[in-house]
C-alpha positions in Angstrom: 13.1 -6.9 15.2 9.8 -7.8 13.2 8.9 -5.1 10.3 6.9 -5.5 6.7 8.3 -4.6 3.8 5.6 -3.8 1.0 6.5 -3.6 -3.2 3.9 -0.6 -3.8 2.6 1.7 -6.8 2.4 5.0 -4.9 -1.6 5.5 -6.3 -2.3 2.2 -5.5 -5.5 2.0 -2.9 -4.8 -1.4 -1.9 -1.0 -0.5 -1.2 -1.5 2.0 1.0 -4.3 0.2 2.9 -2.2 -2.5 3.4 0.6 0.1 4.4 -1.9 1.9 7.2 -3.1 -1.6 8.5 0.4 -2.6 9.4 1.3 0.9 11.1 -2.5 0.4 12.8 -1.0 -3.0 14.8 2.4 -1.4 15.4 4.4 -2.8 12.9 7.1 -0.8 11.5 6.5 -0.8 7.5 9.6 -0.6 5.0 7.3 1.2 2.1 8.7 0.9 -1.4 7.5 3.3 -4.6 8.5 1.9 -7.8 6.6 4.0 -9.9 10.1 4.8 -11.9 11.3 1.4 -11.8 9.6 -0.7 -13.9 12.4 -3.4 -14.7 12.8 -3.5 -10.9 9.0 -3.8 -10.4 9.3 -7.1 -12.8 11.9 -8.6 -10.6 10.2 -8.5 -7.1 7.1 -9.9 -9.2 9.3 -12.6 -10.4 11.5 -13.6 -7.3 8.1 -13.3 -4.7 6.1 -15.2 -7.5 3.4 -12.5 -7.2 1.1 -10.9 -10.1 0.6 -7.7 -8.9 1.3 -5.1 -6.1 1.1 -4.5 -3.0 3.6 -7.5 -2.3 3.8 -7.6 1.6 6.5 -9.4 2.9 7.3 -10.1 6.8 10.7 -9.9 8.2 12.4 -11.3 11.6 16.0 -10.3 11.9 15.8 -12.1 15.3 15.2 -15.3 13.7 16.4 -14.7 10.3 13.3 -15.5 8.9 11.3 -14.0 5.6 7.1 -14.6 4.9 5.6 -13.7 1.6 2.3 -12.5 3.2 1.4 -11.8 -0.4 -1.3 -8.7 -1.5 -3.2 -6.9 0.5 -6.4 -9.8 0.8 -3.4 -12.2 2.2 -2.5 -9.5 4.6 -6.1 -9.0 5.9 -6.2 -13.0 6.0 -2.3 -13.2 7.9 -3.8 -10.3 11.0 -6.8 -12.2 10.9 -5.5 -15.7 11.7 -3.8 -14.3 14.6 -0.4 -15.1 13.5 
């Protein structure tokens, strides 16, 4: 199975763009809010190495395989490379 999962402020713009894109090529999206968790927030930051949101990651259960995409620009860039 191949999903995204995306860190997200829920009234983030670039979040849920990056959210609608991934539904738009048939991807399955794992969507998380963490409006209320800010010590959480801090952590994905930290362990993804990423400044701000949306933090996209891809997953491969198949494969067991994770990909930092990063925000939503490296998103845009990652659909447009044709990977």
């Amino acid at each position: 199975m191949e999903y995204f999962m995306i860190i997200a402020w829920g009234e983030c713009p670039f979040c849920v763009q990056a959210k609608a894109m991934i539904l738009d090529k048939g991807f399955e999206c794992e969507y998380i809010v963490l409006d209320h968790a800010p010590t959480l927030l801090k952590n994905y930051k930290s362990a993804y190495d990423m400044k701000t949101v949306p933090i996209v990651i891809y997953h491969n259960t198949k494969d067991n395989y994770e990909k930092v995409i990063g925000g939503y620009t490296d998103l845009v860039e990652f659909f447009n490379s044709g990977t």
